[in-house]
C-alpha positions in Angstrom: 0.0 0.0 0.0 1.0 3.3 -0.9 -0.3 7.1 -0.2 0.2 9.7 -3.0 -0.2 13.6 -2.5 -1.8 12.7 1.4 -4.9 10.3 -0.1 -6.3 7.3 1.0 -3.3 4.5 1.0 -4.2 2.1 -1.9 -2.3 -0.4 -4.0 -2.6 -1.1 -7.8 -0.1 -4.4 -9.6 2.6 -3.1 -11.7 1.9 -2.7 -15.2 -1.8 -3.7 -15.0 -3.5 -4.8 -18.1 -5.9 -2.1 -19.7 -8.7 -4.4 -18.8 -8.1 -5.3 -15.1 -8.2 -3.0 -12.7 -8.6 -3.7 -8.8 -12.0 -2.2 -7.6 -11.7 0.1 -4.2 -14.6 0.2 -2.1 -15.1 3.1 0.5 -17.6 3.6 2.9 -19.1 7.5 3.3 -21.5 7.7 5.8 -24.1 5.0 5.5 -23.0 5.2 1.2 -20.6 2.6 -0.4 -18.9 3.6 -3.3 -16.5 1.7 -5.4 -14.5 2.4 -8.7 -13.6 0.3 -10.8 -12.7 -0.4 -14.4 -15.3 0.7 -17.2 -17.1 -2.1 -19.4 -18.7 -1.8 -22.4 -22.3 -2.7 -20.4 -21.5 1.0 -18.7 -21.8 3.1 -22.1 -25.8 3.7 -21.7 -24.7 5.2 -18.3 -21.5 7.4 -19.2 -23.4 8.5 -21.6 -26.3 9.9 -20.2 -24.4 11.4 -17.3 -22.3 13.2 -20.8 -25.2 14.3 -22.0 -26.6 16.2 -18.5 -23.1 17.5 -17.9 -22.7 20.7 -20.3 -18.7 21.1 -19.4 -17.8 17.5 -20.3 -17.0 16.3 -23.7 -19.2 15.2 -25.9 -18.6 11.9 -27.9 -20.2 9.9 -30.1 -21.5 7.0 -29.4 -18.8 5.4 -31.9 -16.3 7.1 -29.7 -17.5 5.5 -26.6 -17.6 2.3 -28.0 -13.9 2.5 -29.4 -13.0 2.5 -25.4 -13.5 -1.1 -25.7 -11.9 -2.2 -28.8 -8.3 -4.0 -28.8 -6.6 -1.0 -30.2 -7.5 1.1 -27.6 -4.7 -0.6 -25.0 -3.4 2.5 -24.1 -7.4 4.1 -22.7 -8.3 3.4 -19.5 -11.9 4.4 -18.3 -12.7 4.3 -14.6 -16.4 4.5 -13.1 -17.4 5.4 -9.3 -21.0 4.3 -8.5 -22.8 3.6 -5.4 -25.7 1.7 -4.8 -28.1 3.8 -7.0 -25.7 3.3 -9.6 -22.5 5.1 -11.9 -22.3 8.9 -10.2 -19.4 9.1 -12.5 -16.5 8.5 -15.4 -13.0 9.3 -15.9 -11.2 8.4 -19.2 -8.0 8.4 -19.8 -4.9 7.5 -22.5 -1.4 6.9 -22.3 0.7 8.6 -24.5 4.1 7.7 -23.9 5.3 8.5 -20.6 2.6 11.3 -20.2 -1.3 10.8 -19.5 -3.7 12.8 -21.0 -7.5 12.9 -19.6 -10.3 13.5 -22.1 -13.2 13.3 -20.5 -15.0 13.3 -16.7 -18.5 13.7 -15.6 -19.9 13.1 -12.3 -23.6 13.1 -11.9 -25.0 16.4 -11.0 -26.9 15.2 -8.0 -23.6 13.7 -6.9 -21.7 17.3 -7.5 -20.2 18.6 -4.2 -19.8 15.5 -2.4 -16.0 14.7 -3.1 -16.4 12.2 -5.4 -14.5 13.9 -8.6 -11.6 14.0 -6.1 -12.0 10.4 -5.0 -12.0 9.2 -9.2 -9.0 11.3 -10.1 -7.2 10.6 -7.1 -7.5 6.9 -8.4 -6.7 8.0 -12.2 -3.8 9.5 -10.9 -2.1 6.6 -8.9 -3.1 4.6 -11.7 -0.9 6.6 -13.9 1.8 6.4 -11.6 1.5 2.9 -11.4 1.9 2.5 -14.9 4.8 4.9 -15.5 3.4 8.2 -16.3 5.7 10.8 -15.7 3.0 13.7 -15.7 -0.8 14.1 -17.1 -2.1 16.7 -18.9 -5.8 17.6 -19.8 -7.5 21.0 -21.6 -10.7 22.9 -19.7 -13.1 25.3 -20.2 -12.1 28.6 -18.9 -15.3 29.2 -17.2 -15.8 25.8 -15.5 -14.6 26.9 -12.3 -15.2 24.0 -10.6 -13.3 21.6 -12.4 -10.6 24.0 -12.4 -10.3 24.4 -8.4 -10.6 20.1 -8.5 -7.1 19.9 -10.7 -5.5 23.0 -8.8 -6.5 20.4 -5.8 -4.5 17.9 -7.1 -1.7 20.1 -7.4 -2.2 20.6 -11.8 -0.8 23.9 -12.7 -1.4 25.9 -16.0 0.6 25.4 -18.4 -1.0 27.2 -21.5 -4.2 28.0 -23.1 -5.5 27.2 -26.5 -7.6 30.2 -27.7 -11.1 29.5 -29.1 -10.4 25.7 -28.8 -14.2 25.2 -27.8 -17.5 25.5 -29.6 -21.0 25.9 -28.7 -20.0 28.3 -26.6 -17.2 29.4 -28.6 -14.4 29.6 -25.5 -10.4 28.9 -24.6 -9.2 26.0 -22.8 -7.1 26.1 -20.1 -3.9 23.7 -20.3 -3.5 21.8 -17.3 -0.2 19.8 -16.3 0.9 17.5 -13.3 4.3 16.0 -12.8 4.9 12.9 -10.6 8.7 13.8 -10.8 
């Protein structure tokens, strides 16, 4: 077992397959939670929570469904869900040594309750694990909160990319974070 940046201790095998991934279970109160690895019976439930969450990317359902195919060794997608079911998704891709993540919702109900923090907390030391030396990630200017989430984990700015966004037409705040 292992702590990074003063979280929970918890342990993940060396070099895991993209398709394994041990599940954590925490208890919150009278609310378990676990996260665990995506499957492919998930993609009805990332993608609704995409769909009510207007700062998240939005894929196609062909996109969603490459997660899953062989090529895609180098994704990982992670889901946190409690008993009423997935409250949230992270996805991720190794590129190299460096992680990039492309997409996170968390239901809005669920908003506020810590458990963005808990799923890229586990991203995170799951990129460690793996060899990442830093991950990177764009975001919305004006989403504020997702902002103050990475600036939690210690991301800094480390450019923008002007009009990168559409529908509102806005810049995207580079994010980095180095493990070194």
């Amino acid at each position: 077992m292992r702590t990074i940046f003063g979280g929970p201790a918890r342990s993940f095998p060396k070099a895991v397959p993209s398709l394994e991934f041990s599940v954590l279970s925490l208890e919150t109160g009278n609310v378990q939670l676990s996260i665990r690895a995506a499957t492919s019976t998930d993609l009805p439930a990332m993608m609704a929570l995409e769909k009510h969450a207007a700062t998240a990317a939005h894929w196609s359902v062909e996109q969603y469904q490459a997660l899953f195919n062989p090529s895609s060794a180098g994704r990982v997608a992670l889901i946190i869900q409690e008993e009423r079911g997935v409250q949230g998704f992270v996805i991720a891709r190794a590129v190299g040594v460096e992680w990039e993540i492309e997409n996170i919702a968390i239901a809005g109900p669920a908003r506020r309750r810590g458990l963005g923090t808990r799923l890229l907390g586990e991203l995170l030391d799951l990129a460690r694990s793996r060899g990442a030396e830093s991950v990177f990630l764009e975001v919305r200017e004006s989403n504020l909160a997702a902002r103050g989430l990475y600036e939690k984990w210690s991301f800094t700015e480390s450019g923008r990319r002007r009009k990168y966004y559409k529908d509102p037409e806005e810049d995207a705040i580079q994010y980095r974070l180095g493990f070194a």
